[in-house]
C-alpha positions in Angstrom: 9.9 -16.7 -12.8 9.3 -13.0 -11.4 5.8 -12.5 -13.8 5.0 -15.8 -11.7 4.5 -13.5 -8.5 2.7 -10.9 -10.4 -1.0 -11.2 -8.3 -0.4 -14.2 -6.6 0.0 -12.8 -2.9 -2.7 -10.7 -1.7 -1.4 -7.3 -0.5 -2.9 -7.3 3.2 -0.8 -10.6 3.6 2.0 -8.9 1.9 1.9 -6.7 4.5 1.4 -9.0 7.3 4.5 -10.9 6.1 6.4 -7.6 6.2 4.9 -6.6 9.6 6.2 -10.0 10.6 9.9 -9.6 9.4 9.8 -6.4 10.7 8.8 -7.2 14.4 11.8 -10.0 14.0 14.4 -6.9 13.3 13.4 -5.1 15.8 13.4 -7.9 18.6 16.7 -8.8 17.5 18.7 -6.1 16.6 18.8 -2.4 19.1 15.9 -0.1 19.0 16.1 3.3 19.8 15.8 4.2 24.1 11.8 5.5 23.3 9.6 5.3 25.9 6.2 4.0 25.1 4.3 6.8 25.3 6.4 8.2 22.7 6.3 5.4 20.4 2.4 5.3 20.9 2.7 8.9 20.1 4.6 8.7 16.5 3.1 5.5 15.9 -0.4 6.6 16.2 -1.4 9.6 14.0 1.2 7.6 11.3 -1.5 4.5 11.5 -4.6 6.6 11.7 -3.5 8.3 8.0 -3.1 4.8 6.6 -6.4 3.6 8.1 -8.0 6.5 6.3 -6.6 6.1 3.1 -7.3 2.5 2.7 -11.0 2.9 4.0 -11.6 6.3 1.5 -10.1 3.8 -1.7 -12.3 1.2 -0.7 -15.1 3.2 -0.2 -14.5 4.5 -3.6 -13.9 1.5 -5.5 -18.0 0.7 -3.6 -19.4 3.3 -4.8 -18.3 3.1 -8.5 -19.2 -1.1 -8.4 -15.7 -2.2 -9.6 -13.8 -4.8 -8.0 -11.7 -3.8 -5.3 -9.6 -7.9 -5.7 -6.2 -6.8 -6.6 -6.1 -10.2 -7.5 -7.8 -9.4 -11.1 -7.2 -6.2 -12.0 -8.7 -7.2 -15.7 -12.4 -7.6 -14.2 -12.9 -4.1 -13.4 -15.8 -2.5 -14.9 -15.0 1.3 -13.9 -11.9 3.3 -13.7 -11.9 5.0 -10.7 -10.4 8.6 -10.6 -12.6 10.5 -8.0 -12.4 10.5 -4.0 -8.8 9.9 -2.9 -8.4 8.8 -6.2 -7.6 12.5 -7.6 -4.4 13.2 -5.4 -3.2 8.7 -5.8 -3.9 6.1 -7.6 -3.3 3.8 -4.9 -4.1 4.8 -1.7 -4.5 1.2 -0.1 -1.4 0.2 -1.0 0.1 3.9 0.4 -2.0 2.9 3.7 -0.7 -0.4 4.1 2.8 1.2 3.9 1.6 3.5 6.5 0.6 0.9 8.6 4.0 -0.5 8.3 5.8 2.9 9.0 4.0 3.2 12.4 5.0 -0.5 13.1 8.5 0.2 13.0 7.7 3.8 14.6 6.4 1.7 17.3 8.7 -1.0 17.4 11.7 2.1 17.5 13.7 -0.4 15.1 15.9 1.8 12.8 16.3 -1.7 10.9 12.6 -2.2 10.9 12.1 0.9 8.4 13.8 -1.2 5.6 10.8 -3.8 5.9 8.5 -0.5 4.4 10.8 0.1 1.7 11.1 -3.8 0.5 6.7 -3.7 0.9 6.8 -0.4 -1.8 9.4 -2.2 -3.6 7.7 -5.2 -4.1 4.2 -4.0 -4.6 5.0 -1.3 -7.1 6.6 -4.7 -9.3 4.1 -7.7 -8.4 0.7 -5.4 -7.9 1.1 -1.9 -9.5 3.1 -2.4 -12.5 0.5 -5.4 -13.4 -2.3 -3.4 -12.8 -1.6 -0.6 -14.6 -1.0 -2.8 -17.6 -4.4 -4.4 -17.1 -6.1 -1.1 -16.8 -4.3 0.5 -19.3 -5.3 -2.5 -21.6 -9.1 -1.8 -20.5 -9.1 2.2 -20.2 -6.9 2.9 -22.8 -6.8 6.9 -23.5 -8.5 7.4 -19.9 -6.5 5.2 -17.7 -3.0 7.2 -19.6 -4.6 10.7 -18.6 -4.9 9.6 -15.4 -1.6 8.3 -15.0 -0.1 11.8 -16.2 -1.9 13.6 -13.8 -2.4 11.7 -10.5 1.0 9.9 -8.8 1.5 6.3 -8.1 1.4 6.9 -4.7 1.4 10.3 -2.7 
């Protein structure tokens, strides 16, 4: 039953479900007394790193040609290790998570910040784990080296 989640959801909608549940906590349980300057201000840099770091992994994942559908991991022709790539080996996912820290930043929702933990939860089981087995299967000695040296996530 779990392996049957394993790729099935694509991560940006992941995300949006998350970003959904989490604007549902904070509406209905109590939010911090933050004005919205100050929510604008945490909120804002928080969003602007994630917005990076998904834009420098895709850009990487361009320039080597490989697939950038975390949908099938098992069609990618390169192993990417350069770029963002040398300090994590997912810096989409650790965006989107970003994203979803300055949501709840911004929605002031002390609730709202378990809605980023369940995202890394679940995408380090359904997406990560899965593709590191894929890439491990295609990479072999390469993709293990890589794993040694560079984190999961940040």
């Amino acid at each position: 039953m779990m392996q049957s989640l394993e790729h099935r959801i694509p991560p940006p909608i992941v995300t949006l479900v998350f970003g959904v549940l989490m604007g549902l906590a904070g509406r209905w349980t109590p939010s911090l007394d933050l004005t919205l300057g100050t929510r604008w201000l945490l909120a804002l840099p928080v969003f602007c790193v994630g917005l990076f770091l998904v834009l420098a992994g895709g850009i990487s994942f361009r320039r080597a040609r490989t697939t950038v559908n975390p949908l099938q991991p098992e069609r990618a022709s390169a192993l990417v290790t350069s770029g963002i790539y040398r300090h994590t080996r997912n810096p989409m996912y650790a965006g989107f998570a970003l994203f979803l820290l300055a949501w709840s930043l911004y929605l002031a929702s002390p609730l709202a910040l378990l809605g980023v933990v369940g995202f890394v939860l679940y995408i380090n089981r359904f997406q990560i784990m899965p593709e590191e087995r894929a890439l491990a299967g295609l990479f072999t000695e390469d993709f293990s080296a890589y794993a040694a040296r560079v984190r999961r996530w940040l």
